[in-house]
Phi, psi and omega in degrees: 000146173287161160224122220231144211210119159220174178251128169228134177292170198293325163305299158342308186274350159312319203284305172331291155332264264253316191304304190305309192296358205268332173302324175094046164243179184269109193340309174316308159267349172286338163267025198245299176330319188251347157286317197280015181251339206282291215292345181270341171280349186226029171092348171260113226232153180236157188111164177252186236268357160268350170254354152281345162245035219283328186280355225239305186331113208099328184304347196252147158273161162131172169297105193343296167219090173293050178226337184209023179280127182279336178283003200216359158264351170279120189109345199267132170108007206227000000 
């Protein structure tokens, strides 16, 4: 795990301080909680690009895999 060092003003980290214990978690995760709630809210997301596209994958008729269909390759590359 990584470890990241920041600066807050002192209400914050009271506020902070105050959030965690009331949760009974550690200021660390609870700051862990609210960047992935951040990151998940404005879309940024980690995996690749079949696991961001996971609800779509299948959803198309057609030929299964144009990528190594010889029929569908032909000509390609020229």
């Amino acid at each position: 795990m990584s470890t990241v060092s920041l600066k807050m003003p002192d209400d914050l980290a009271t506020r902070l301080a105050a959030a965690a214990r009331q949760r009974g978690v550690t200021r660390s995760a609870l700051v862990r909680d609210a960047l992935e709630s951040y990151l998940r809210r404005v879309g940024v997301r980690d995996g690749s690009a079949a696991d961001l596209a996971k609800d779509l994958i299948g959803t198309v008729e057609g030929p299964r895999d144009l990528s190594t269909h010889p029929k569908h390759m032909k000509g390609f590359g020229r």
